[in-house]
C-alpha positions as CSV (number, residue, x, y, z in Angstrom):
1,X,144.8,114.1,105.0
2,X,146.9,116.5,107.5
3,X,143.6,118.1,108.1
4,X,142.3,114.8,108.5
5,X,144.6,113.9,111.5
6,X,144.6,117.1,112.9
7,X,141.2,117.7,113.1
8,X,141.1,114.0,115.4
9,X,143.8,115.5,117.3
10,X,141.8,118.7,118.2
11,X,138.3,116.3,119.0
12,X,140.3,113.9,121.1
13,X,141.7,115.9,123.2
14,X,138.4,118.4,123.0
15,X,136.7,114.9,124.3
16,X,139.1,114.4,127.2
17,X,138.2,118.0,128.4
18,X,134.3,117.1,128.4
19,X,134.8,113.2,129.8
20,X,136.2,115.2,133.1
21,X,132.7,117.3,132.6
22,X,130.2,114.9,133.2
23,X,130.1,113.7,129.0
24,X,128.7,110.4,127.7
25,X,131.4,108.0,127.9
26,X,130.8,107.2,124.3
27,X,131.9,110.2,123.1
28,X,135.8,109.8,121.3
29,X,135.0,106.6,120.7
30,X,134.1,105.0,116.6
31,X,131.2,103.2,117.2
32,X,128.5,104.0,119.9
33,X,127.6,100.7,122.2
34,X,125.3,100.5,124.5
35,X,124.2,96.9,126.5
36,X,120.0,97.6,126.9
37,X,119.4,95.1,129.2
38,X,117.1,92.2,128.8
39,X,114.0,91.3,127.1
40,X,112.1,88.7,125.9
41,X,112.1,87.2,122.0
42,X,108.9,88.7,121.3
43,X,109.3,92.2,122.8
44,X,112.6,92.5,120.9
45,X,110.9,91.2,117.7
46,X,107.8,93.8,118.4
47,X,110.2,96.5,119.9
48,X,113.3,96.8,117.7
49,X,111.6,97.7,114.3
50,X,109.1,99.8,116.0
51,X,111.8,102.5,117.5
52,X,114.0,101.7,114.3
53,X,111.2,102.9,112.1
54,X,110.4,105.5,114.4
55,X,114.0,106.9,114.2
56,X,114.1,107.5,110.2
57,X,116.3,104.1,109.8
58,X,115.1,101.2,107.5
59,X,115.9,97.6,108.4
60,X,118.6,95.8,106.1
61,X,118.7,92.4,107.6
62,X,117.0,90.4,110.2
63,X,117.8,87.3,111.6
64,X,115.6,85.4,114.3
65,X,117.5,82.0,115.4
66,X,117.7,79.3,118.2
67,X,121.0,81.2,118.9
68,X,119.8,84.6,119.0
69,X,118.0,87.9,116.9
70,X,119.9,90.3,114.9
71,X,119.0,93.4,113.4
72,X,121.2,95.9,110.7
73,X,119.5,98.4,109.5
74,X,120.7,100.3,105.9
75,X,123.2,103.6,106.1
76,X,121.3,106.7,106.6
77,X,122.7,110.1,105.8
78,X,121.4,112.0,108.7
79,X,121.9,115.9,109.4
80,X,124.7,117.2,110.8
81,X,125.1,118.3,114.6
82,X,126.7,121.3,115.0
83,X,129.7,120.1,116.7
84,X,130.4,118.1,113.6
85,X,130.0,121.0,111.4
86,X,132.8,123.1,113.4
87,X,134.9,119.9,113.1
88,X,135.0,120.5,109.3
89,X,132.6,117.7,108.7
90,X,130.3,118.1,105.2
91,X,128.5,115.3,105.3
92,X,127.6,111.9,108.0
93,X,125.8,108.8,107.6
94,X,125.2,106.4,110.4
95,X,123.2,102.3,110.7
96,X,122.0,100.6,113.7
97,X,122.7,97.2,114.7
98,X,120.9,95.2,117.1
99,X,122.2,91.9,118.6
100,X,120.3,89.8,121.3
101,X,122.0,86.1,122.8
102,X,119.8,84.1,124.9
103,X,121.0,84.5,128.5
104,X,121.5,80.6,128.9
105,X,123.0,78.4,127.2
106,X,119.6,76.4,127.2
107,X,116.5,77.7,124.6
108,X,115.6,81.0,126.7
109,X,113.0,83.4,126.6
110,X,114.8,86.1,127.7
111,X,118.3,87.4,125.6
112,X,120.7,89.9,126.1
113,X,120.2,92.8,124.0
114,X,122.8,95.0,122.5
115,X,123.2,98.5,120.3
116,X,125.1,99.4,118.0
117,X,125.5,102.3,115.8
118,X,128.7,102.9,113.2
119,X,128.9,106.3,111.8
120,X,130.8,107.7,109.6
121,X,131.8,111.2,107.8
122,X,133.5,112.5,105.3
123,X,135.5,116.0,106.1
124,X,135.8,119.1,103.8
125,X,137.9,118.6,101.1
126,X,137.9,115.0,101.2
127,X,135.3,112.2,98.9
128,X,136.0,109.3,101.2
129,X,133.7,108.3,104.1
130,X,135.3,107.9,107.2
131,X,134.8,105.4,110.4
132,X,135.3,108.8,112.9
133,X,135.1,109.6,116.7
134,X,131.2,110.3,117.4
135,X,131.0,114.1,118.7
136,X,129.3,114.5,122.1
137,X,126.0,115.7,120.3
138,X,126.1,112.0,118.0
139,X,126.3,110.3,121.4
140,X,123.7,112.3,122.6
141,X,121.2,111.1,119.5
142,X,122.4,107.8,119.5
143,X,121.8,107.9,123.4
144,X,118.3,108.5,122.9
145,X,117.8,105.8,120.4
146,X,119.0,103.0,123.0
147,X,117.0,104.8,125.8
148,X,114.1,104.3,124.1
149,X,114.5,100.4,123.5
150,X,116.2,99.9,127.0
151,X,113.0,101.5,128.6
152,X,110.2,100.1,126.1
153,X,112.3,96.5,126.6
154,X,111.6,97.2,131.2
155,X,108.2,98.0,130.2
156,X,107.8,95.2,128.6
157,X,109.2,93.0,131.0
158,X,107.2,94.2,133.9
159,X,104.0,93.5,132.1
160,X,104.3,90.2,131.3
């Protein structure tokens, strides 16, 4: 457990060193957000299990209702990034969720669409899993992941 809280220590205040250098702002934080814009019911119901597929993760739940879409996909062990490893991290798991409100309070086409992504890790020594501070190379996979929606969501928009 000392280990535990030392090893935060040492990553927090590594993170505050690389927010001053231009790092993700996600980075430090224990779940990755990210707001992907707008988009309409269909291109998030065509869209979101496309790139959720696409990124090894397998949806858990979905829910498609007057007041929104949701999406949760199951926990995925995933390989470790090498920052991790030097934190003393043996294994890490991660799950997407996806949450979309209409913008109005009227039946709209278009929704709000946000991203989600807990991870969590277990360190050396320990069996437990942990809700832990993404690393700066997490942030930059998870980054990815809701650049790709955000930008396939504006495509989609335009062409409509």
């Amino acid at each position: 457990m000392r280990q535990h809280i030392i090893v935060t220590i040492v990553l927090l205040l590594f993170t505050g060193i690389m927010t001053g250098c231009g790092s993700s702002n996600h980075v430090g934080e224990k779940t990755y957000r990210s707001n992907l814009g707008t988009a309409t019911s269909i291109d998030i119901q065509r869209i979101v299990p496309a790139i959720i597929n696409r990124s090894n993760y397998t949806i858990y739940r979905q829910d498609v209702t007057l007041d929104g879409i949701y999406y949760e996909t199951e926990w995925r062990e995933r390989g470790l990034f090498d920052d991790e490893v030097a934190l003393g991290i043996t294994n890490a798991r991660s799950r997407i969720l996806v949450n979309a409100r209409p913008r109005t309070a009227q039946a709209s086409s278009l929704h709000r669409v946000n991203f989600e992504v807990e991870n969590h890790v277990i360190f050396e020594g320990e069996e437990d899993w942990n809700k832990e501070t993404i690393t700066d190379e997490a942030d930059s996979y998870f980054s990815e992941i809701a650049r790709t929606l955000s930008m396939e969501f504006s495509s989609g928009i335009r062409s409509n």
